[in-house]
N, C-alpha and C positions, 0 to 999 in steps of 0.2 A: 189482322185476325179474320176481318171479313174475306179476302182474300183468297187466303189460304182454304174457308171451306169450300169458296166456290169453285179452286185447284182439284178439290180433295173429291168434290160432287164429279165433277167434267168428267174424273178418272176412273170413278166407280159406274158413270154411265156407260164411258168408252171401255171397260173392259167386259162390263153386262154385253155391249150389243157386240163387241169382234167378235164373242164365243157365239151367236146366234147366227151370226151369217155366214150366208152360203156364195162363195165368191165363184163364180159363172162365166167361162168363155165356151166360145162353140166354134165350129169352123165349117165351112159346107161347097162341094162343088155347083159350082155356077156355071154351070151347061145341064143340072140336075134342074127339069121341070116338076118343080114341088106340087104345081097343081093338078098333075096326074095320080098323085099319092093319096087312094082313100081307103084303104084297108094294110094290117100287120096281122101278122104271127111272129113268136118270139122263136129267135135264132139259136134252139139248145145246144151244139157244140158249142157255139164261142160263152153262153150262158155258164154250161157245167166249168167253163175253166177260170169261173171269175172265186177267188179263194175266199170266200163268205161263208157264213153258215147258210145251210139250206134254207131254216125258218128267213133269214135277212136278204137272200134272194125271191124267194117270196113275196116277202113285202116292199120291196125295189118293184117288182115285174106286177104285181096289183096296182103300185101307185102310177106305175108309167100308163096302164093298161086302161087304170081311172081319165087319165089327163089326155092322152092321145080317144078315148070314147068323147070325153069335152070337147076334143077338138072335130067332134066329127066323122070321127075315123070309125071302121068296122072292125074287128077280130075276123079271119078266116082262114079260111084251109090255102087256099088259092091270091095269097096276099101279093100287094104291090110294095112294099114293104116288109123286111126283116126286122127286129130292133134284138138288141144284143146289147152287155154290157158286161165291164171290167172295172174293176176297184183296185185301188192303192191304197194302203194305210203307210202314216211312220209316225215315230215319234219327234216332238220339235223343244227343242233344247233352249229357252231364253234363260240368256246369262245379265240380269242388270247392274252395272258397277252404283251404288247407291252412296252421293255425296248429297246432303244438303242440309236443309235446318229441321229442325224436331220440335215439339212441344211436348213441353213434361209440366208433370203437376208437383211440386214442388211443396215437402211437409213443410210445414210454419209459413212459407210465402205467404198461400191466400191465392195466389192466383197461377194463371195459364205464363209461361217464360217460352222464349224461343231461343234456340244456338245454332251452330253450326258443329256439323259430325261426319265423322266417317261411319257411315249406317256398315256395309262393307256390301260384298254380294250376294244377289238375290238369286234363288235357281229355280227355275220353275220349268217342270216337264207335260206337256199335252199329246194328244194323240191326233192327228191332220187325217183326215180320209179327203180320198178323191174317187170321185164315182163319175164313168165316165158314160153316157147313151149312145150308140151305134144305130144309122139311121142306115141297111143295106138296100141298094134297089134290087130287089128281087129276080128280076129278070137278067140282070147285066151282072149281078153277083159283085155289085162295087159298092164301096161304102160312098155315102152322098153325102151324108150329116153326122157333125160330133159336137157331142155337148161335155163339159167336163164343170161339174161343182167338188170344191175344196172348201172344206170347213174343219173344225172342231168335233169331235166325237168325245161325246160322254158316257161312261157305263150307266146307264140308269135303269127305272123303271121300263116295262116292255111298254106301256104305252106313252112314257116318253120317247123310246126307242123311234116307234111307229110314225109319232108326230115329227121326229128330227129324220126319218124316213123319206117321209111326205115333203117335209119343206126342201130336201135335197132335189128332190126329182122334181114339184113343183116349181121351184128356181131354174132347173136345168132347161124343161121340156118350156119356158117362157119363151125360148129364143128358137124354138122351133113351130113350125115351118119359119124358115128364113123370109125376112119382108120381101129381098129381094123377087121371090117365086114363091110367095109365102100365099096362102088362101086370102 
């Protein structure tokens, strides 16, 4: 019995914390001297073609604009830096075949029983966004840096929205400047 709730705890922890994370790779040319790079402006063509709501580009290009100021960086007309960005959403289909034992409360027993069952299948559908940062050197018109976070999206409140915002670009823009030529 004891067992079973520390199974039951493990799974309720591990399904809390997959929906919260923000899974993050990045990729970047290595001939790109990152430590020449101290100001951006956001790159509106590749910007307006990313299929978001307006308001949720918005708050994607606030939080990039917040964390690249952290880093140092300027806003300006005359940038060494472009940043731009593209989203993907889909939905994701888990199919679980469910065999195992059950506890049931049982009239007259008295107590907790255990068996074995065919639970059957479990279907569960979620919605995956990927949001990707575009790091262009301005001058050479090439991209040098790409970051990409894949998560969990939830319809929710707008300033839950906002905070599941934040911690996408916050996760992303960690791996930027690359150590390599990183400041």
């Amino acid at each position: 019995m004891k067992t079973a709730k520390v199974l039951l705890a493990l799974l309720v922890v591990a399904s809390l914390t997959s929906c919260v994370s923000v899974r993050v790779v990045s990729d970047y040319d290595r001939q790109a001297d990152f430590n020449e790079y101290r100001s951006f402006a956001f790159f509106k063509p590749g910007i307006d073609k990313a299929e978001i709501s307006d308001l949720d580009k918005k708050r994607i290009l606030r939080a990039i604009e917040s964390e690249l100021i952290a880093k140092g960086f300027a806003k300006s007309e005359n940038p060494d830096v472009l940043i731009s960005i593209f989203t993907k959403e889909s939905q994701r289909v888990d199919v679980f075949n469910n065999w195992g034992f059950g506890g049931w409360w049982g009239p007259g027993w008295g107590a907790w029983g255990w068996g074995g069952g065919w639970w059957g299948p479990n279907v569960s559908t979620r919605t995956v966004g990927d949001l990707y940062i575009d790091v262009i050197d301005a001058n050479q018109k090439e991209l040098v840096w790409q970051g990409k976070g894949s998560g969990t999206l939830r319809n929710s409140s707008i300033e839950k929205k906002e905070e599941r915002i934040k911690q996408f670009v916050n996760e992303i823009m960690k791996a930027y400047p690359p150590s390599a030529g990183g400041r």
